[in-house]
C-alpha positions in Angstrom: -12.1 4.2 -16.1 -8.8 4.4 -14.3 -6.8 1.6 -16.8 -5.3 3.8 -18.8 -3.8 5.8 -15.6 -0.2 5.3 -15.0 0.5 3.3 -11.6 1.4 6.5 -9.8 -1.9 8.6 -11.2 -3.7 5.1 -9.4 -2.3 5.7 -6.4 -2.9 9.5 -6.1 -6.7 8.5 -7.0 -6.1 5.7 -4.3 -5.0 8.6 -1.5 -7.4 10.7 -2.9 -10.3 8.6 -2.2 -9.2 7.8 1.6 -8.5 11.7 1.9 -12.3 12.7 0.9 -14.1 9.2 2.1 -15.9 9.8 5.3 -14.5 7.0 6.9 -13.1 7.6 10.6 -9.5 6.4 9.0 -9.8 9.5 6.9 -7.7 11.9 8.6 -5.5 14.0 6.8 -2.5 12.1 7.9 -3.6 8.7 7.4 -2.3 8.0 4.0 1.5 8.1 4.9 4.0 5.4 6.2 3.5 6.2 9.7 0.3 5.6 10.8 0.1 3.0 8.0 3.0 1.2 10.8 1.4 2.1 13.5 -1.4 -0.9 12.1 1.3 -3.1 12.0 1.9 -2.7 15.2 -1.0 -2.8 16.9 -2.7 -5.5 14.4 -5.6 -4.1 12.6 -7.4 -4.9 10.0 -7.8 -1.8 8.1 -3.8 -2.3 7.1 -4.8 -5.6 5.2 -7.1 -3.9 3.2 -5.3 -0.6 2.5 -2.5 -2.6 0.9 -5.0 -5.0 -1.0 -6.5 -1.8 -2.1 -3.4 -0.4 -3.5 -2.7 -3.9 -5.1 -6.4 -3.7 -6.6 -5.7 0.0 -7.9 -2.4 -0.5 -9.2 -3.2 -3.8 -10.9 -1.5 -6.9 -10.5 -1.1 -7.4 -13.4 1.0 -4.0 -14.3 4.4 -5.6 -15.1 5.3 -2.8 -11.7 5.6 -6.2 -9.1 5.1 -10.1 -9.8 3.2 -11.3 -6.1 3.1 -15.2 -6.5 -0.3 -16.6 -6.5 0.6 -18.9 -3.6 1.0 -15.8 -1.4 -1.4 -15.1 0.9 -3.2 -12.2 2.1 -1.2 -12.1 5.6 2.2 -12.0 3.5 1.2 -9.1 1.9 1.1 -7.1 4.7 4.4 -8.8 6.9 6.1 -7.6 3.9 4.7 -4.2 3.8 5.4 -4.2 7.6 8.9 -5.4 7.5 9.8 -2.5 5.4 8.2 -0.1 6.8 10.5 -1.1 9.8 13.3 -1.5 8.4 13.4 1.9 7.4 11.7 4.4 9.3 13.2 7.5 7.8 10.6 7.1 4.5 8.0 6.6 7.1 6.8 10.3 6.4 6.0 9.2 2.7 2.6 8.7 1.1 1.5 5.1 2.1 0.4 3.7 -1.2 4.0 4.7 -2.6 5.4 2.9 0.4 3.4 0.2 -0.6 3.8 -0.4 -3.8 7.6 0.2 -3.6 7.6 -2.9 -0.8 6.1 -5.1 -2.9 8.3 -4.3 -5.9 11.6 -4.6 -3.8 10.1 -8.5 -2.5 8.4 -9.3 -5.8 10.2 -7.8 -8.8 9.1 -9.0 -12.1 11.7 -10.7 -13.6 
């Protein structure tokens, strides 16, 4: 259904979903770069799986970033983390954008 989406239209529907899902992590703001560090900061879970999510919906396999398959799960998300840090003005952007534009800055298909 969403294959034929361009990476960004997967995204929206990525923010999309978390903005209507009843979940408690739901909140209007959740989707952008700031709350997104404030679980790399205080070590939760739910970060893990909001960046594997955007992985799942943007497809690794889109040619967009090249993640080694030795890399695991926790690497994903010190990467997300570290530049989310290192820049803290973007921090005010949707949070699958920031996202996917970590991943593509540490794995960049070649």
């Amino acid at each position: 259904m969403y294959s034929n989406l361009p990476w960004y239209g997967k995204a929206l529907c990525l923010a999309a979903f978390f903005a209507i899902s009843g979940s408690s992590f739901a909140s209007a703001d959740w989707q952008n770069g700031n709350k997104l560090y404030e679980g790399c900061e205080d070590h939760t879970s739910f970060n893990l799986g909001y960046i594997e999510g955007v992985i799942d919906t943007l497809g690794a396999d889109s040619g967009k970033f090249c993640i080694p398959a030795n890399v695991i799960a926790k690497q994903l998300k010190d990467v997300v983390c570290k530049d989310l840090r290192e820049s803290p003005k973007d921090r005010d952007r949707l949070a699958a954008f920031l996202v996917f534009r970590s991943l593509q800055r540490a794995w960049p298909c070649k």
